[in-house]
C-alpha positions in Angstrom: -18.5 -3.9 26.1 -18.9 0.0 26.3 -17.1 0.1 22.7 -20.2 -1.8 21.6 -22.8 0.4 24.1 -21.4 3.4 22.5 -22.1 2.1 18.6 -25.7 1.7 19.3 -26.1 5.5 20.8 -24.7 6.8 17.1 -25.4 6.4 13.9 -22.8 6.8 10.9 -24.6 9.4 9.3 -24.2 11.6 12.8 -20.1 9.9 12.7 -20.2 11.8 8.9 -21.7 15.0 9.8 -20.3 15.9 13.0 -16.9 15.1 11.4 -18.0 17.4 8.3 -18.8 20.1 10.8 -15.8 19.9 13.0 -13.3 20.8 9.1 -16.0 22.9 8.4 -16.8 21.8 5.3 -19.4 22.2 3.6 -20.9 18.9 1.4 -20.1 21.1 -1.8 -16.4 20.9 -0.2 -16.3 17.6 1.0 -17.8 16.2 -2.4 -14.5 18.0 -4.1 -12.2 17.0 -2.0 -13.8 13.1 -2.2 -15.0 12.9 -5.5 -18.6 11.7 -3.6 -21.8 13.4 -5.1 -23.3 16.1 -2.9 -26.8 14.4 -2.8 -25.4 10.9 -1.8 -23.2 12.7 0.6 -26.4 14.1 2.2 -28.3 10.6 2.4 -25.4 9.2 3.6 -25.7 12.1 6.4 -29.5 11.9 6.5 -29.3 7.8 7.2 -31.5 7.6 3.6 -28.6 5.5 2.3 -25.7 3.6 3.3 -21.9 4.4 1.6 -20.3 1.8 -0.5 -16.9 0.1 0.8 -15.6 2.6 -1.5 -17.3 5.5 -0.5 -17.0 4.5 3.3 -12.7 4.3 2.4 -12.9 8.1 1.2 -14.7 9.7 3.7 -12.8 7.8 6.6 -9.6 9.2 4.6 -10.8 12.9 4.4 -12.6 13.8 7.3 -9.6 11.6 9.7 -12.2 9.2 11.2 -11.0 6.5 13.4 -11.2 3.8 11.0 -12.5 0.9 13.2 -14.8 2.7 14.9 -16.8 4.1 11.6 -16.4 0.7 10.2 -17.7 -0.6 13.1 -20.9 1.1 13.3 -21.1 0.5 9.0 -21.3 -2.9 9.9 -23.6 -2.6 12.6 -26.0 -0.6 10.5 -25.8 -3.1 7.6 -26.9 -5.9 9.8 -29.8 -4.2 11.1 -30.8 -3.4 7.4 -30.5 -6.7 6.9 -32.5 -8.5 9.5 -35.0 -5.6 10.7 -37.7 -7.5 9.1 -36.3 -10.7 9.9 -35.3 -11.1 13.2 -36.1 -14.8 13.4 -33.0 -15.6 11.1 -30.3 -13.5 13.1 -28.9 -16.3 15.5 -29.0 -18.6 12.7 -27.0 -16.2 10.3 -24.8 -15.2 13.4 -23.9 -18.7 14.3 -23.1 -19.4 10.6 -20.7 -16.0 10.2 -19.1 -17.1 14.0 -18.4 -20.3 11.8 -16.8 -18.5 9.1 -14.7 -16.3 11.5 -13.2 -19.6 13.0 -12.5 -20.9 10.2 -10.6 -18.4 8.4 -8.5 -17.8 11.9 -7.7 -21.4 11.3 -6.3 -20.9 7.9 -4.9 -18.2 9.3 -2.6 -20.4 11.7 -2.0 -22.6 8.7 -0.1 -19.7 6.8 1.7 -18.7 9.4 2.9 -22.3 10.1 3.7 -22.6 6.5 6.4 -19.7 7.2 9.8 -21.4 7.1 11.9 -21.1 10.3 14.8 -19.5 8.5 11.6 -16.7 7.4 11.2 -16.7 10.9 14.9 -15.8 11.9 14.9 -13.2 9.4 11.8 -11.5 10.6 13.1 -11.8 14.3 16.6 -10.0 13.4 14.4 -7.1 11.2 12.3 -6.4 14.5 15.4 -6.2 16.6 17.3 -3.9 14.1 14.2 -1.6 14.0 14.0 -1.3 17.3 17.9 -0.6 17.4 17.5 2.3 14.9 13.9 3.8 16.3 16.6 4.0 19.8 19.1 5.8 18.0 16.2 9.0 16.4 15.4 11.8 16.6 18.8 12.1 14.8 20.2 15.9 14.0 18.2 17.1 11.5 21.1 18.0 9.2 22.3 14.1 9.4 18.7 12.7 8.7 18.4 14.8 6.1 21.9 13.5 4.2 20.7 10.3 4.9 17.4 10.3 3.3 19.4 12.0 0.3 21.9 9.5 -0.3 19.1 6.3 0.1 16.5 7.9 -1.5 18.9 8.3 -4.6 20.1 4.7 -4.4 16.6 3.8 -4.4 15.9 5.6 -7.3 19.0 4.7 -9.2 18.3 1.0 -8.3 14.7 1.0 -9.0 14.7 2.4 -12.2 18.1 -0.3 -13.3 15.9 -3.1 -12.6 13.6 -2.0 -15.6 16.5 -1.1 -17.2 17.1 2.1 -17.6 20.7 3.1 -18.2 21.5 5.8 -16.4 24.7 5.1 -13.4 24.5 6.5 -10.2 26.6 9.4 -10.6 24.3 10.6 -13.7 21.2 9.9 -11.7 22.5 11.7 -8.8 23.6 14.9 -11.5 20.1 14.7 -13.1 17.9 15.0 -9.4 19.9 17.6 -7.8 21.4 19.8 -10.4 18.8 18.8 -13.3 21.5 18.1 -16.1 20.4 16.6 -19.0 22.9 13.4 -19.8 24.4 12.9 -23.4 23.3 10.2 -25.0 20.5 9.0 -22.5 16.6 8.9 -23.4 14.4 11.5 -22.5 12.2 8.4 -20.7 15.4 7.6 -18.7 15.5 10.8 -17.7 11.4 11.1 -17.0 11.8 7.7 -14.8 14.6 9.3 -12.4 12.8 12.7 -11.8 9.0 11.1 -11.9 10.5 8.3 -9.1 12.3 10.8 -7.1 8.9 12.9 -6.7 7.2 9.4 -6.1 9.5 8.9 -3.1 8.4 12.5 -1.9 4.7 11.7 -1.8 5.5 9.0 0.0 6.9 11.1 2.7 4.1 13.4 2.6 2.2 10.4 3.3 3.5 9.2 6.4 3.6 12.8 7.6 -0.4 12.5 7.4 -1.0 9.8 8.4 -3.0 8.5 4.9 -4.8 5.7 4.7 -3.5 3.2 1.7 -6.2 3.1 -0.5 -6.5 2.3 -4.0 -6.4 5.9 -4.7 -3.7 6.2 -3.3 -1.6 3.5 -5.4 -2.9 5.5 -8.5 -1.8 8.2 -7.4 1.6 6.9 -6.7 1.2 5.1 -10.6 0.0 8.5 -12.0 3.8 10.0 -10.8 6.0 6.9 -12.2 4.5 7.4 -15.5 3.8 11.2 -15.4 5.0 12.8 -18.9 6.1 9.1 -20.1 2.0 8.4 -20.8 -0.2 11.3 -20.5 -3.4 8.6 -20.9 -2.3 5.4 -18.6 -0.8 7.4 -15.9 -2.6 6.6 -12.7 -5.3 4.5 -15.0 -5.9 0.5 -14.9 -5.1 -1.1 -18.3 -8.0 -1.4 -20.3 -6.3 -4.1 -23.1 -4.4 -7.5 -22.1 -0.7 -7.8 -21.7 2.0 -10.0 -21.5 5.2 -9.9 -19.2 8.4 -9.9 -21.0 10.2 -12.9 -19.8 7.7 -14.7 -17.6 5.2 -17.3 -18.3 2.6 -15.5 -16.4 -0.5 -14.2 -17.8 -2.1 -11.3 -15.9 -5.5 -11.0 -16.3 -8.2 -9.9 -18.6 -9.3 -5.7 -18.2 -12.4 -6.9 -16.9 -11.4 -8.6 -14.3 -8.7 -6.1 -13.0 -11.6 -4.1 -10.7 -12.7 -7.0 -8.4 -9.3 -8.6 -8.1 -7.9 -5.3 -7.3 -11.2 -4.6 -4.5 -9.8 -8.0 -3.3 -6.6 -7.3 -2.9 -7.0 -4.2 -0.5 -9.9 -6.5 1.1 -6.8 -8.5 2.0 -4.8 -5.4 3.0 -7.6 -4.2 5.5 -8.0 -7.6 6.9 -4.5 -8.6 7.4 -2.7 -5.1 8.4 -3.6 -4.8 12.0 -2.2 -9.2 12.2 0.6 -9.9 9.8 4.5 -9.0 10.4 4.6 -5.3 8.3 7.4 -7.1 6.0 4.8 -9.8 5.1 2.3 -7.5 4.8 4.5 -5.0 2.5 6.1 -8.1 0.3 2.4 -9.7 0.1 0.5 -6.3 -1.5 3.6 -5.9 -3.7 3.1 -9.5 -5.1 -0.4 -9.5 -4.6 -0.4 -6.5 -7.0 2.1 -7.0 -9.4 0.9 -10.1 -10.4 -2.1 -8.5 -11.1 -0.6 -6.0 -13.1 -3.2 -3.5 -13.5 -1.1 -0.6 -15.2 0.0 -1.1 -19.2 3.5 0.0 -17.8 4.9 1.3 -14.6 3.9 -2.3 -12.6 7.3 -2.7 -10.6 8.1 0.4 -9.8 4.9 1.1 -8.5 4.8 -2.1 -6.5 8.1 -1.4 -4.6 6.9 2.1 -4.1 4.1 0.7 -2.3 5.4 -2.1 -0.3 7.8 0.5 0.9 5.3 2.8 1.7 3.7 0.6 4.1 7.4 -0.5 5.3 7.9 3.0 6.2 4.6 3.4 7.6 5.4 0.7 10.3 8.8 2.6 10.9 11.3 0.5 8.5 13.6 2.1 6.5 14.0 2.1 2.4 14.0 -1.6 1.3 16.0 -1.2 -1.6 16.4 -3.9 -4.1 19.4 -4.1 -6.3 19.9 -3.9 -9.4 22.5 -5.9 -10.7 22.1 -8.8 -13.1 22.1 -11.7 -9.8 20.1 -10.1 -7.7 17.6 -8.8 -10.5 16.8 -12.9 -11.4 16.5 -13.2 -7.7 14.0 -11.2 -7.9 12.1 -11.9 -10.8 12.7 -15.9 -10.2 11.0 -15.4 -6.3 8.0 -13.6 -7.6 7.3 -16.3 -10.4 8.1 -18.7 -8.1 5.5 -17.3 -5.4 2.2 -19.0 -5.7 3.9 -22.3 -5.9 6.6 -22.5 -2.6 4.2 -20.5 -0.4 5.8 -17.3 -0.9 8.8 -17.9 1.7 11.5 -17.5 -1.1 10.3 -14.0 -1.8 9.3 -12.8 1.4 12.9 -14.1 3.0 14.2 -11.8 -0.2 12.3 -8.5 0.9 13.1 -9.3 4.5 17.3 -9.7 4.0 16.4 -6.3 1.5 15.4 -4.6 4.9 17.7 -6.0 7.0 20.1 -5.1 4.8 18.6 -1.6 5.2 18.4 -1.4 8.9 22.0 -1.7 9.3 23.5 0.6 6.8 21.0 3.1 8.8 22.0 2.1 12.1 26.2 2.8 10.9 25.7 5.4 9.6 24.2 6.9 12.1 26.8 6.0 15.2 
């Protein structure tokens, strides 16, 4: 109740400018750092205008609001707009969106039934080895770092064999930390290793700040995988139709790749504060691939991502292999998705990470 008391004494534009004033920045700043116009960052302050979804995301990002609370009072304002000249329909509209509400919770419950009990086992044992390894930090700084070394190489390394690139361990390892150029090898080959090992970086960086995932953020992450491969597409949505080598799946049309995409992190907002963080990470990665808004980069990407939010929940690397077996595991559970309710590929990502959790947890004994 006084979380609801307190939205009515505010108003977002005050939220905006008292956060603008606390970074001192001024709205020249802030529409650099955001990208956001300087006069519509001034209505938005002023209360002339309200910020898209969009616009909302970006400033919540850079001036570190507290997410629910801003989108809280969003909301709030909206519905005023919306009814200040017609009172007489708010019950009416209420009682109809309290309807909604119920009945997506419902459907909800359904999905989670659908979840197989051997899923269910598998996300039990991942939430007991996480809380086994979270016991066993802070770690000696030396041995952490090792350990972040050697999986974030055999991420790399494994990542990059899945879409084929040749290069073994050893020469992926030679070409990240001494920055030898392999006989014989592509200079794409070598492009993928360094651009994926800087991906992984950012990723840290992101969990150090505590970022938001946004859709800027996945292009950003797309803009690194294909950074010196394709100058133009790198961190860009496709703006032709492709095929997928190997799958009957069509992804769509260009035109179609903004809404579905604004859905998908619809989905993402909705679901991350509710679903199991391995359901959540598997689901965007699916969600998103299937998609397929980049020309190239797609996979990569994807598994960058769902580890990202992995990691943001405090799971380790899920790092899918490689080799020929596990590869058409892969590939066969993501085709596969739509139709068996997802529980082959989600009981995939979730062995991946327990997989994970207790190479961690030896190593670290």
């Amino acid at each position: 109740m006084s979380k609801i008391i307190l939205s009515t004494k505010m108003s977002l534009g005050m939220i905006l400018k008292d956060a603008r004033n606390q970074f001192n920045f001024t709205l020249k700043e802030l529409s650099h750092l955001s990208g956001i116009d300087v006069a519509l960052l001034n209505k938005y302050e002023k209360g002339d205008r309200q910020p898209s979804e969009k616009h909302l995301g970006l400033l919540i990002e850079y001036l570190k609001l507290n997410e629910d609370t801003t989108r809280s009072v969003w909301l709030g304002e909206r519905i005023y707009t919306l009814f200040e000249d017609n009172d007489h329909l708010f019950d009416q509209a209420m009682s109809f969106a309290e309807g909604r509400i119920k009945y997506n919770k419902l459907n909800k419950k359904k999905q989670e039934n659908s979840i197989s009990s051997e899923l269910t086992d598998l996300l039990k044992e991942c939430s007991d080895l996480q809380k086994a390894w979270s016991s066993k930090k802070p770690l000696n700084q030396l041995q952490l770092r090792k350990m972040e070394e050697y999986f974030n190489l055999n991420y790399t390394y494994e990542s990059n064999r899945i879409e084929g690139n040749t290069l073994t361990l050893q020469e992926t390892f030679l070409v990240v930390n001494d920055g030898i150029t392999v006989g014989g090898k592509s200079v794409r080959e070598h492009l993928e290793v360094i651009n994926h090992t800087e991906a992984i970086q950012y990723l840290s960086e992101l969990i150090q700040n505590k970022t938001v995932f946004s859709e800027r953020v996945l292009k950003e992450i797309h803009y690194l995988v294909l950074k010196g491969i394709d100058r133009e597409n790198a961190g860009v949505y496709r703006s032709i139709g492709v095929r997928i080598s190997g799958s009957s799946h069509l992804p769509p049309e260009p035109y179609l790749l903004n809404p579905l995409m604004e859905e998908a992190f619809v989905y993402y907002k909705e679901n991350k504060s509710i679903l199991h963080p391995i359901i959540l990470a598997s689901e965007m990665h699916e969600r998103i691939v299937r998609i397929h808004p980049f020309i190239d980069g797609n996979g990569r990407t994807c598994r960058l991502i769902m580890n990202l939010i992995l990691m943001q929940n405090g799971y380790p690397i899920a790092n899918i292999k490689g080799e020929l077996e596990n590869r058409l595991r892969y590939y066969n559970a993501l085709e596969t998705a739509p139709e068996d309710h997802k529980n082959a590929f989600h009981s995939l990502i979730a062995e991946t990470v327990i997989h994970a959790l207790k190479e961690h947890i030896a190593l670290s004994s």
